[in-house]
C-alpha positions as CSV (number, residue, x, y, z in Angstrom):
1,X,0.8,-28.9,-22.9
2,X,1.1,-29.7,-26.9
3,X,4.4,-29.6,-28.3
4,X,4.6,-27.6,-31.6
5,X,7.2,-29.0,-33.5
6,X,8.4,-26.7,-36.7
7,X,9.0,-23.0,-36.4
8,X,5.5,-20.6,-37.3
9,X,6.4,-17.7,-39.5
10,X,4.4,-14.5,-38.5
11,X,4.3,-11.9,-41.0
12,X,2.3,-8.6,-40.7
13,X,0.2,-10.4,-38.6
14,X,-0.8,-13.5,-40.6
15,X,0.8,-17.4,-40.3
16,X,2.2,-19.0,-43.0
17,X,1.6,-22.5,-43.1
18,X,3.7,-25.0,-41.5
19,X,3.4,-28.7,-40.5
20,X,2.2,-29.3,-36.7
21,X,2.4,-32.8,-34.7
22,X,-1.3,-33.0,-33.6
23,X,-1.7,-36.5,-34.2
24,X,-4.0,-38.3,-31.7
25,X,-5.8,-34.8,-30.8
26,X,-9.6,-34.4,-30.8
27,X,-11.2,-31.2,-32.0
28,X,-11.8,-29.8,-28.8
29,X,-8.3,-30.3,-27.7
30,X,-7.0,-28.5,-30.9
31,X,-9.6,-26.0,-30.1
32,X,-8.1,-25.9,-26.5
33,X,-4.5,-25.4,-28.1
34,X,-5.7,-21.9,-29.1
35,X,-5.2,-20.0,-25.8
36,X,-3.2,-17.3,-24.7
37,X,-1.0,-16.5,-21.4
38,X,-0.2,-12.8,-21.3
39,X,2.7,-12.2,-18.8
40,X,1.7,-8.8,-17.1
41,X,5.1,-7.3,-15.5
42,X,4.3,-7.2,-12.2
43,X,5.2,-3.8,-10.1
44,X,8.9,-4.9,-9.3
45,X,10.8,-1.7,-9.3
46,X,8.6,-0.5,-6.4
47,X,8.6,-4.3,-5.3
48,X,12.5,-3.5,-5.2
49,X,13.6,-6.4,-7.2
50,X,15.0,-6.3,-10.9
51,X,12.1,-5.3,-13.6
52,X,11.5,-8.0,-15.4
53,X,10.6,-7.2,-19.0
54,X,6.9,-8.0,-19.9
55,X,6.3,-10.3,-22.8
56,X,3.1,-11.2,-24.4
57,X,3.3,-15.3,-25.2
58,X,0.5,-16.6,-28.6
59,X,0.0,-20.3,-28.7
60,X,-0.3,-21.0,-32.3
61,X,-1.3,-23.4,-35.1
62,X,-1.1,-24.2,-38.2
63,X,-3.6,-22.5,-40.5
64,X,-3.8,-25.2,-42.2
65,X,-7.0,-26.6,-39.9
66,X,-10.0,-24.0,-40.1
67,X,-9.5,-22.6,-37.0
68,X,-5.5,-21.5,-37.0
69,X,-5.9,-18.4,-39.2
70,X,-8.1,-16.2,-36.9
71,X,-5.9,-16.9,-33.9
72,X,-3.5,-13.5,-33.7
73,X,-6.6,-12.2,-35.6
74,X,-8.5,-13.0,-32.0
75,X,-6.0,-11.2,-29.6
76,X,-5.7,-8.1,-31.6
77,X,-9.3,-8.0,-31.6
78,X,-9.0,-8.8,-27.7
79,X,-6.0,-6.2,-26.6
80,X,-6.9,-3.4,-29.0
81,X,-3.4,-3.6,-30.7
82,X,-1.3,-4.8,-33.5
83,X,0.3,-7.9,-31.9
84,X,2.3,-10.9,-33.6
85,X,4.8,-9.0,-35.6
86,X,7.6,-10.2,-33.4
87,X,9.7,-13.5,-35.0
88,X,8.2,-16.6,-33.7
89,X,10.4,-19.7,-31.8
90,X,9.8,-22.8,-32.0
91,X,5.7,-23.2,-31.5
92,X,5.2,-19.3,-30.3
93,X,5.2,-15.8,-31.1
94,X,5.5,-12.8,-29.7
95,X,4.5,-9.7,-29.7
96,X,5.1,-6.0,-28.2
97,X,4.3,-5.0,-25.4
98,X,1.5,-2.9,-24.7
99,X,-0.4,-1.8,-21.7
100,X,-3.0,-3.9,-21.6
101,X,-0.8,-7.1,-22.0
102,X,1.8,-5.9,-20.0
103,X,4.7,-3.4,-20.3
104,X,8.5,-3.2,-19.8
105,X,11.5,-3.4,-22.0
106,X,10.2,-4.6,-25.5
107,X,8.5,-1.0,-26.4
108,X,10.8,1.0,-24.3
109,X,8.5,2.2,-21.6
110,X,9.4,2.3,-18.0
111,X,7.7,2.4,-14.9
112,X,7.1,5.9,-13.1
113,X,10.5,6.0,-10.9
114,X,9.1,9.1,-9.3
115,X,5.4,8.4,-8.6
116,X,6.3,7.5,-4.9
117,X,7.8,10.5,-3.7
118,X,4.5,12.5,-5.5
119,X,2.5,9.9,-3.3
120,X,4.4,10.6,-0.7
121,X,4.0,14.5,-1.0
122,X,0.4,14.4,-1.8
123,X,-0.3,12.2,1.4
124,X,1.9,14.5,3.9
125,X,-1.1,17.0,4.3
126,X,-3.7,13.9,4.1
127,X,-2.2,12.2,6.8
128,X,-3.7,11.6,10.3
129,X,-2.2,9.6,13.2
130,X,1.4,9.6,14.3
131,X,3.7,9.8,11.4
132,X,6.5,8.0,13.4
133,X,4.8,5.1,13.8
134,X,3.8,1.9,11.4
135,X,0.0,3.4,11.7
136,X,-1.4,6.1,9.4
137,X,-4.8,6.9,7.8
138,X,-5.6,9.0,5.0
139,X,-8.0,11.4,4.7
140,X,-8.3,11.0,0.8
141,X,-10.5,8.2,-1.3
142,X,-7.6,5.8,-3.9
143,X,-9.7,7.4,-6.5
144,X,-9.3,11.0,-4.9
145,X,-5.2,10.3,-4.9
146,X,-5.6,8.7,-8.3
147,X,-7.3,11.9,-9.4
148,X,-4.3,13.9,-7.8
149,X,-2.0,11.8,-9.6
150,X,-3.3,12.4,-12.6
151,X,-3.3,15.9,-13.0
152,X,0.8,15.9,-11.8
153,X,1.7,13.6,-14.8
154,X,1.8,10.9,-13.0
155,X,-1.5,8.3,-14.4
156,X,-2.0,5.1,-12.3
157,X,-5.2,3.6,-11.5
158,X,-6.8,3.7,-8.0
159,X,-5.9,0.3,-7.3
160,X,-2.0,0.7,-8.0
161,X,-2.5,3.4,-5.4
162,X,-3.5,1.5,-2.7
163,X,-1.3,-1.3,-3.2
164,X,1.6,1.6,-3.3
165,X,0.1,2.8,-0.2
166,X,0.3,-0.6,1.6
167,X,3.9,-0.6,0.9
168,X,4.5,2.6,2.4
169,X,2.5,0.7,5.8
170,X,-0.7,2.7,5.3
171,X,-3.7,0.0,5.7
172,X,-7.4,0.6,6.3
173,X,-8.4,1.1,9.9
174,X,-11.6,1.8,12.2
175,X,-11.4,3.3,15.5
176,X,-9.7,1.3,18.4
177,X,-11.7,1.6,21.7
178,X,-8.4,1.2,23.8
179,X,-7.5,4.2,26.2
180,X,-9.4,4.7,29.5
181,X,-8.0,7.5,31.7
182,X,-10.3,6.1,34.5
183,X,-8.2,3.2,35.0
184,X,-7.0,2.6,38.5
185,X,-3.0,2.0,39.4
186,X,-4.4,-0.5,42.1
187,X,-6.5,-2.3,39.2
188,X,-4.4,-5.6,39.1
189,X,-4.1,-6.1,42.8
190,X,-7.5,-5.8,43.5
191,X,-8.2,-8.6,41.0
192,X,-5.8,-10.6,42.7
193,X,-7.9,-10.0,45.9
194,X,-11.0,-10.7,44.0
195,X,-9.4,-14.3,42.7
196,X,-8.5,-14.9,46.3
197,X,-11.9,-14.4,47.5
198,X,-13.7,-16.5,45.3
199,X,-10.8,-19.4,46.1
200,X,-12.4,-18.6,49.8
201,X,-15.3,-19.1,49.0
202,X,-15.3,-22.2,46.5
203,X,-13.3,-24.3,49.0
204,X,-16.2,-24.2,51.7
205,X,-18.6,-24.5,49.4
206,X,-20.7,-21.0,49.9
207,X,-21.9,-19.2,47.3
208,X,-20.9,-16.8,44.7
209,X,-22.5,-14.4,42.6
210,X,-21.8,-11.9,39.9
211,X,-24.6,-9.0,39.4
212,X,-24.7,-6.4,36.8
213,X,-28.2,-5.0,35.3
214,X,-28.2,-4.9,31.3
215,X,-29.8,-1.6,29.7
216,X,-33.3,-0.7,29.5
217,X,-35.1,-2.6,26.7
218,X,-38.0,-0.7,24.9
219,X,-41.1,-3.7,25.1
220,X,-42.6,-3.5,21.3
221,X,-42.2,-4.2,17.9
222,X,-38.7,-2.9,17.8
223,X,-35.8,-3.5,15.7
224,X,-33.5,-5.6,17.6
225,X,-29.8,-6.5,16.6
226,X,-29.1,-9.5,14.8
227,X,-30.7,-11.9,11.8
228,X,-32.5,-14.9,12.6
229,X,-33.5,-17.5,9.4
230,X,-37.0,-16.7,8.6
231,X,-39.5,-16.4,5.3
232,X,-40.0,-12.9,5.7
233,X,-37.9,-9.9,7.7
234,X,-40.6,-9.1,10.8
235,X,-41.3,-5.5,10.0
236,X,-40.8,-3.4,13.0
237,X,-41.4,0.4,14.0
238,X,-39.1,3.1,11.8
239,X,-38.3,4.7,15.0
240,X,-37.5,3.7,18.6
241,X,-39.4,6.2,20.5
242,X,-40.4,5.4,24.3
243,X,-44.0,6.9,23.6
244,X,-44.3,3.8,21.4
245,X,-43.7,1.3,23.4
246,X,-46.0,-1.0,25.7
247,X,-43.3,-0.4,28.7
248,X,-39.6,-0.9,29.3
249,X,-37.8,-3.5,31.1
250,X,-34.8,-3.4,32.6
251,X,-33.0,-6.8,33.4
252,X,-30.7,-7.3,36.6
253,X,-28.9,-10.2,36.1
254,X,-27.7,-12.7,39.0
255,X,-25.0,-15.7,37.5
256,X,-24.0,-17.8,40.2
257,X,-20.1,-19.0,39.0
258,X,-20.5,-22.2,41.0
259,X,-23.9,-23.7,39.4
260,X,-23.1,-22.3,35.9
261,X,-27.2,-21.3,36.1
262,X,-28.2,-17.1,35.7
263,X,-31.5,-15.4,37.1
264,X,-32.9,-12.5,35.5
265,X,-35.2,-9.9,37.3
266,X,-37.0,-7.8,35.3
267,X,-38.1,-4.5,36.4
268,X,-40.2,-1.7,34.9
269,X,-39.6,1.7,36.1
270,X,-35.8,1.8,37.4
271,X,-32.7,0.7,37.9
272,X,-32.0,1.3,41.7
273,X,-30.3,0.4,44.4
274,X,-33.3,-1.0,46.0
275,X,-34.1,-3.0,42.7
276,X,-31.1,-4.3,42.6
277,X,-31.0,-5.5,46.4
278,X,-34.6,-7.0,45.8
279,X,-33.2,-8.5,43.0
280,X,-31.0,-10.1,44.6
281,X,-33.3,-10.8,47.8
282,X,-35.8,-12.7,45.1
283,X,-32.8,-14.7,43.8
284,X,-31.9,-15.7,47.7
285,X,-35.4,-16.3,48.8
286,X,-36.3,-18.7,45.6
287,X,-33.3,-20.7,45.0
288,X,-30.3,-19.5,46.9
289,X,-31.4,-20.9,50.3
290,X,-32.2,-24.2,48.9
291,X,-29.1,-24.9,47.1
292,X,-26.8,-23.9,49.7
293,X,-28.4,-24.2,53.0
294,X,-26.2,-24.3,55.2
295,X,-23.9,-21.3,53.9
296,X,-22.9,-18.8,56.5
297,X,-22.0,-16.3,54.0
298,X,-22.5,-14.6,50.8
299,X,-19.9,-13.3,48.1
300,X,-21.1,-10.5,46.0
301,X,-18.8,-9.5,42.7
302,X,-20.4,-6.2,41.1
303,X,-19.4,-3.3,39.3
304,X,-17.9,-0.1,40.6
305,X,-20.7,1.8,39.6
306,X,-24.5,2.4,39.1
307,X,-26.8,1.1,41.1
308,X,-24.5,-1.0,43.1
309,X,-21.4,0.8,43.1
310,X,-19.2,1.3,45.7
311,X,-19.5,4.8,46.2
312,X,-23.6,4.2,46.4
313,X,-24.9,4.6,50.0
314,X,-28.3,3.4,49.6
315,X,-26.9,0.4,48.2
316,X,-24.8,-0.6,51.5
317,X,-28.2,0.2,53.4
318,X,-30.6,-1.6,51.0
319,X,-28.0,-4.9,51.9
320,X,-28.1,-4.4,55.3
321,X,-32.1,-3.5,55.6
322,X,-33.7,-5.7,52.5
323,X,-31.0,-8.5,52.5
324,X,-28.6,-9.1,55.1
325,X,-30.8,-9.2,58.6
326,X,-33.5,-11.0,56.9
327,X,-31.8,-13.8,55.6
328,X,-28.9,-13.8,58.4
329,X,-26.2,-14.3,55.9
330,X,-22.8,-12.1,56.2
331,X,-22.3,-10.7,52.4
332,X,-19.1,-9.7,51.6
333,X,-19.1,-7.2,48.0
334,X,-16.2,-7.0,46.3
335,X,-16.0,-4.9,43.4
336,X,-14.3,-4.2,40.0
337,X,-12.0,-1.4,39.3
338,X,-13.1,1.6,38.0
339,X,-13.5,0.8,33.8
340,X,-13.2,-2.8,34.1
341,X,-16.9,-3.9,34.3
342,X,-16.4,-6.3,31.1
343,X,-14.6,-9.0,33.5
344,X,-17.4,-9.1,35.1
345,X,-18.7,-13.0,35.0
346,X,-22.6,-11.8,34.8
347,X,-21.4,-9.8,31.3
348,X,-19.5,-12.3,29.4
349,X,-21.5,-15.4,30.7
350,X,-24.1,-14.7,31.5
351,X,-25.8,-11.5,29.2
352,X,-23.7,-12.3,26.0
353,X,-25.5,-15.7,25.8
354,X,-29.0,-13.7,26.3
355,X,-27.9,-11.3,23.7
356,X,-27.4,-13.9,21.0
357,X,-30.1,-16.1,22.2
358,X,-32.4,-13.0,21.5
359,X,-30.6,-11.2,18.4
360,X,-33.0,-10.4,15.8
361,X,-36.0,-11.4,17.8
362,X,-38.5,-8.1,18.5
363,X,-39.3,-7.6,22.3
364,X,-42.8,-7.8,21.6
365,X,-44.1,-8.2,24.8
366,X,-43.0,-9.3,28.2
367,X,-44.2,-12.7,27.9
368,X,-42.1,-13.2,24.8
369,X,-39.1,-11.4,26.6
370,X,-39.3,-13.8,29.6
371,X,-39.9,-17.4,26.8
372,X,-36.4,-15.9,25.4
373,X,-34.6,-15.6,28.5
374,X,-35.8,-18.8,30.1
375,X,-34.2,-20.7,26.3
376,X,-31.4,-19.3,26.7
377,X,-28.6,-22.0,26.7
378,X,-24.9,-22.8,26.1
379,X,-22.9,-25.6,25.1
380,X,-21.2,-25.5,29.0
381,X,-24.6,-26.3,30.0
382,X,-26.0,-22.6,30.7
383,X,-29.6,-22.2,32.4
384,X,-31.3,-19.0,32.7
385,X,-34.6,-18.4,35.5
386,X,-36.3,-14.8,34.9
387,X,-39.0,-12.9,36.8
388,X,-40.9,-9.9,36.2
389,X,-42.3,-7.2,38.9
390,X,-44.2,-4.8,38.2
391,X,-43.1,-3.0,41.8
392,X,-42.7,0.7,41.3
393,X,-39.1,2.0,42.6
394,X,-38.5,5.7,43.3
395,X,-35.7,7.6,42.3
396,X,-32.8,10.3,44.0
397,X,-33.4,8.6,47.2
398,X,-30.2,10.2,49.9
399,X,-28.9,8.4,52.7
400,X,-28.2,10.4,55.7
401,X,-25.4,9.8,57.9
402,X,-28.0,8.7,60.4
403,X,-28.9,6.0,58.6
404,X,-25.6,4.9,57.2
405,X,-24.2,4.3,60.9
406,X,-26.8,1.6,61.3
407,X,-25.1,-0.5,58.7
408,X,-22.6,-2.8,59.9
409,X,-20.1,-2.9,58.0
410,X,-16.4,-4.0,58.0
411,X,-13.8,-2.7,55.8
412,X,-11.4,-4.7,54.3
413,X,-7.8,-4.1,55.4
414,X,-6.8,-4.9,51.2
415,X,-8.0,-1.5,49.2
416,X,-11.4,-1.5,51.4
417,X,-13.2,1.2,49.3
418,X,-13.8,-2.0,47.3
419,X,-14.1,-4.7,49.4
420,X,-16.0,-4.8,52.4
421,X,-18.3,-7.2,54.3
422,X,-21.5,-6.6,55.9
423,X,-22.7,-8.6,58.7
424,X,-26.3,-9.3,60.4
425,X,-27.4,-6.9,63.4
């Protein structure tokens, strides 16, 4: 900072001359001693501290160098008003206050003591959400409100609005995916049963799986979610109609929690039970038997619903028929509560890493979809084996009770709608 050393007089808006102690300054630093700091009076009545009066604060200089003359000159010119007619101290002047370089007790003017409770008013019919809680939206724009304000006498900008607003605990929000009225009283204790089987399991070794099937893919120059670093966007079809598309896949997805590694079957025509058994039959018959060889047993962790859902008969005989007698293994499914598919270790381990390996990147073809699956990696060492069949599965297949009485399978004595085991005949 310079230090100005003799008292400026400011008359009518012009300096008189007077000595300044510049010595040892270049040009651009006296240049540089020509700059202003406006104090803007911040909001501190609604801040609830004591106002504090706004004053606008002119370096000056002498006019005896060739710049010192045009300096109030310069601000008026700047603010739009007739500032520097205040008395100067030692090195400064002052000025009134005006709006634009800040307000408060030098002209008089207050701030609007009153433009809360209109705030307050306009917002009780443009209020959503529970008004006896800290959350609240509004159903107006700031510059709708600001508008409002305006014609009541009351002009503030649309930016003192919402920073009113904030104090008053409004804040901008989206909707919050939350509530599910599905959810199950019995949902924590059967994950405490799941936790115990997989403890089971890991101490003798056998293995465990976690199966889920991801949603139908249209196979095509689609858009697909994401951005990828590229030369040129990949220009894809305006509209995602099946009629478009070379085919559809549909990915079952197999992770196996004790090898870290995932296996993707990709069908073609639908997600069934029986696609989903042979899906896991494939898995089995290509690596499962060779890593674990000597495993009596098999734990299955699945969803409550779809097409291996507890409630899905033709999914209990597809095991037994397609899965269980042919490979001799005793598979015991236990599945998630009702709503709580997302802790399901085939979602966040294994199809998240797919879904960002692939972001961006069109289907194109089934080749390409089967090249992005087999890349996909992760730092904890991820590795993903897919497959595609081209095996036609039908649809609304029933189960008679016939047929179900040939599966044998054993409850659980711990909530067994969920958890059951189903042994070799």
């Amino acid at each position: 900072m310079w230090v100005i050393s003799e008292t400026m007089k400011v008359t009518d808006g012009k300096m008189a001359n007077s000595s300044l102690s510049m010595s040892g300054m270049s040009l651009p630093q006296r240049i540089a001693a020509k700059e202003f700091a406006c104090s803007d009076q911040f909001d501190d009545e609604h801040a609830g501290r004591t106002p504090t009066p706004a004053v606008c604060w002119a370096r000056v200089a002498t006019a005896g160098t060739w710049w010192g003359s045009s300096l109030v000159a310069d601000h008026r010119h700047q603010c739009g008003h007739d500032c520097g007619r205040a008395s100067g101290t030692a090195g400064w002047s002052t000025h009134e206050a005006y709006p634009c370089c800040g307000s408060g007790a030098a002209t008089g003017r207050k701030k609007d003591p009153e433009v809360l409770s209109v705030l307050a008013d306009l917002m009780k019919h443009q209020t959503a959400g529970d008004p006896q809680s800290r959350r609240k939206w509004k159903r107006k724009s700031l510059r709708q409100l600001s508008r409002d304000l305006d014609k009541k006498q009351h002009p503030i900008s649309p930016h003192t609005v919402g920073r009113l607003l904030r104090t008053e605990k409004y804040s901008l929000h989206v909707n919050y995916k939350m509530l599910d009225t599905r959810a199950s009283p019995q949902r924590n204790e059967q994950f405490e049963y799941i936790e115990g089987q997989i403890q089971t399991f890991l101490e003798h070794g056998w293995p465990i799986i976690s199966v889920d099937s991801k949603k139908r893919e249209l196979i095509g120059t689609f858009r697909n979610p994401g951005r990828i670093w590229c030369l040129r966007p990949t220009p894809v079809q305006i509209y995602d109609f099946r009629s478009l598309a070379t085919g559809i896949a549909i990915p079952y997805g197999i992770y196996d929690l004790i090898r870290n590694t995932g296996y993707v079957y990709i069908g073609t025509t639908a997600d069934t039970s029986e696609f989903a058994v042979d899906a896991i039959h494939w898995w089995w018959r290509t690596y499962g038997r060779h890593d674990y060889p000597h495993a009596p047993a098999l734990l299955i962790l699945a969803d409550g619903g779809g097409s291996n859902g507890y409630r899905n008969h033709l999914w209990k005989f597809a095991l037994q028929k397609r899965l269980v007698n042919s490979s001799g293994l005793a598979v015991t499914v236990a599945h998630f509560p009702t709503g709580a598919s997302k802790w399901n270790p085939a979602d966040h381990r294994l199809f998240s890493a797919i879904s960002c390996n692939w972001a961006g990147e069109p289907l194109s073809s089934y080749d390409k979809m089967l090249g992005l699956l087999r890349a996909t990696t992760t730092e904890q060492g991820l590795m993903v084996h897919a497959t595609l069949t081209q095996k036609t599965y039908a649809t609304e297949i029933k189960i008679s009770d016939e047929q179900m009485a040939e599966v044998n399978l054993e409850e659980h004595a711990i909530l067994p709608k969920w958890n059951y085991t189903i042994k070799p005949l």
